[in-house]
Structure formats: structure tokens, C-alpha cells
N, C-alpha and C positions, 0 to 999 in steps of 0.2 A: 301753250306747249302741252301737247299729251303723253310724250314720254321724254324721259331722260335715260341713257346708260349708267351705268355706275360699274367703278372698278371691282367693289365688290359688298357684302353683303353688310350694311350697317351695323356697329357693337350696341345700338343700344335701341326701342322702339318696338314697336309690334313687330310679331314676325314674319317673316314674308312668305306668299304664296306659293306654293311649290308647284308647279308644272311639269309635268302632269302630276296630280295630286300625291302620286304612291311615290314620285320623289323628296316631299315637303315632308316625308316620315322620314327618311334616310336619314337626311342632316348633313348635306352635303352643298357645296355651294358651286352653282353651275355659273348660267348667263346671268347677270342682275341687271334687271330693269326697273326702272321706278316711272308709275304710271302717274299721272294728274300735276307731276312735283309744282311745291310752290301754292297747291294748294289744301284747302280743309279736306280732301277725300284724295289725298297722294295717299298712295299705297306700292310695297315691294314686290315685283314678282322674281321667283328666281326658276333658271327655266333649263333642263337637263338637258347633257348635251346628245347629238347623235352622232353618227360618221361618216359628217362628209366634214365641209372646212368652212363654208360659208356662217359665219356672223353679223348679224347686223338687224333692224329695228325699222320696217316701216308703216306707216299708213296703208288698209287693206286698200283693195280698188273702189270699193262697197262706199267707202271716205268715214265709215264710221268705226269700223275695227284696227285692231294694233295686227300685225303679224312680227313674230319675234323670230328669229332663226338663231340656235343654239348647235354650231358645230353641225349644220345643216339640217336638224330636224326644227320644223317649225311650226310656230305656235298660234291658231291666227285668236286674241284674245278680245274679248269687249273691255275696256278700259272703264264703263263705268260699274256696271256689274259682277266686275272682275271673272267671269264664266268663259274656260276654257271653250270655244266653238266648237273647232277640229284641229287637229293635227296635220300636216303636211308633210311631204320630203319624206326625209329621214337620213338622207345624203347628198343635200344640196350642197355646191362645190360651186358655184354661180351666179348671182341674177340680174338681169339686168329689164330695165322700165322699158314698157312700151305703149304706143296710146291706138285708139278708134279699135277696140275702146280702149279705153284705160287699166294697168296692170303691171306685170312682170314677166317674163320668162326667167325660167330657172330647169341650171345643167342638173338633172338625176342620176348623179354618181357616176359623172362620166361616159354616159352607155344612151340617153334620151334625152329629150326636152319636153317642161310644161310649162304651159302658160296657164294663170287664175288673171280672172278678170271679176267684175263687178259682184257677179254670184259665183263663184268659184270655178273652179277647172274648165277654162273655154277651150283646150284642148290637150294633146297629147302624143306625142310621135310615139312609131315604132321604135325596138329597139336599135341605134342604129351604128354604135360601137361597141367593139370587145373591153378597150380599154382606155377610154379619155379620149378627148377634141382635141384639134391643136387648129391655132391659126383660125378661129368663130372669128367672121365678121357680121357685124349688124346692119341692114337697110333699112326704110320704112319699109318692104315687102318682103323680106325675107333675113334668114342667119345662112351665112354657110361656112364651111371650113372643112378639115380632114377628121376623120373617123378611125380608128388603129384596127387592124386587120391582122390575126394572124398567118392568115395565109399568105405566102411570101415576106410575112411580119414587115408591114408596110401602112403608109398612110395613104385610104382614099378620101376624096370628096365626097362631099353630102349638101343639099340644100333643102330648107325646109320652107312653105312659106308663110309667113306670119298672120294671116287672113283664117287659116285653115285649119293650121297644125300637118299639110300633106308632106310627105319628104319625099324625098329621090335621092337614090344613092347610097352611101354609108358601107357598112362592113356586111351587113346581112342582107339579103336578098328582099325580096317586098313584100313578100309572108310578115307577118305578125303572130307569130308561135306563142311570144308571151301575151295575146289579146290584151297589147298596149293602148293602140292609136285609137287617140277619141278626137275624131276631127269637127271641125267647129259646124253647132247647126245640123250633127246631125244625131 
């Protein structure tokens, strides 16, 4: 086993690592995960939250890193080295597996989609809601669902396809003003 959750921060033990390091001064206790447990090089991380809602702990696509998500910002960590790699998210609300290759997608604060695959960010949609999904279903080829539009404050469709990171549809037009979309390969 490489990691375990923990409810919360052990009373007694070495102390735990802070992620990102400037929260390990604070003294404040966020996400607590316990790396190696069970054995001689278990060790605590504890890992600040961001704001989106998604928690949760798993194996990178890489099969050798941890990624941790703390209240949607996320951690992707080397479990034996204990060295923070990079940071993700910051407002992940989502994720969900997907393979060929192997990975995740994950919702970016209700407004995009990204997928990380084996060396990270294999792609990236435009922006394609004002205010949250509703109704995402998953295929092996693609996600689709509705997107919140203010205009007539309604829900449109959107389809993305999994292969690519392309979209069509959503609330904004196909412009990419925020130079979001990193489509795969290229």
C-alpha cells in the first residue's frame, strides 16, 4: 500500500510535511495523508486545502507518483522522496479515470476540463461554462453534458472529445480568450 487517508493529524511522531511547504509553518491541519504506512519510511503529509470540493488520493498515471487533492487543489507528490513535483487544479470539483492512455479528467471549477496522463497535462478545453456542468456523461470517446449560460440564464450542450481535449458547444463561442485549450499532440 502507498498511501493511506487519515482522519486527521497524529498527537504523537514526527511531524508532518506540509504542502506546499509555507503551510507546514502555519500549523494548521488540512488533508492528512500517510505515505508508505506499515512501513520503516511511512511518513505524514498534510496538504492545504483550495476551493473547489473534490478530495481524494490517487496513484499518478506516471504509476510512480501519489497525487493528492486537498479541497480541489492538488498535490502530485513522490511518496518516496517525499518532494512536492507540481501543483494542479486549485478548483477541482471532479474527476473522473480514464484509459489509452491511462489518467484522469478533472472538472476546473465548473467552467473546463483537463486531462493529466502519464507526463502530465495531455490536454485542456476552452472555457466552456459561466457557471457549472450539469447532466456530464462519460463514453470511451468523449464527456458531454450542459454548460450554464447567462444569456437567457439557461443550459446548453457541450461535447468534448476524449482523444483530443476538442469541444463544441458550451456557453462561449470557439474563441479561447482565456488561451486555455491545449489539445492533445499538439
Amino acid at each position: 500500500m502507498l498511501f493511506r487517508i487519515r482522519a486527521g493529524l497524529p498527537p504523537y511522531g514526527s511531524p508532518a510535511h506540509g504542502f506546499p511547504t509555507s503551510f507546514e509553518r502555519i500549523g494548521r491541519e488540512g488533508y492528512v495523508v500517510e505515505f508508505l504506512p506499515d512501513t520503516p519510511d511511512a511518513w505524514i503529509g498534510n496538504f492545504a486545502p483550495g476551493l473547489g470540493s473534490y478530495d481524494g488520493v490517487c496513484v499518478h498515471p506516471n504509476a510512480t507518483d501519489i497525487v493528492v487533492f486537498a479541497s480541489g487543489q492538488g498535490y502530485v507528490v513522490d511518496p518516496q522522496t517525499r518532494e512536492l513535483k507540481k501543483e494542479i487544479g486549485g478548483a477541482v470539483d471532479h474527476l473522473w479515470p480514464v484509459a489509452d492512455p491511462p489518467g484522469f479528467v478533472l472538472d476546473r471549477q465548473g467552467i473546463a476540463f483537463f486531462r493529466i496522463g502519464p507526463h502530465g497535462t495531455y490536454s485542456h478545453t476552452r472555457r466552456l461554462s459561466w457557471d457549472g456542468f450539469k447532466d456530464v456523461a462519460f463514453t470511451d470517446a468523449r464527456i458531454a453534458g450542459l454548460a450554464w449560460t447567462p444569456v437567457g440564464e439557461r443550459w446548453v450542450p457541450f461535447e468534448v472529445e476524449l482523444a483530443t481535449g476538442r469541444s463544441r458547444g458550451g456557453a462561449y463561442s470557439s474563441a479561447d480568450a482565456e488561451d486555455w485549450e491545449q489539445l492533445a499532440g499538439t
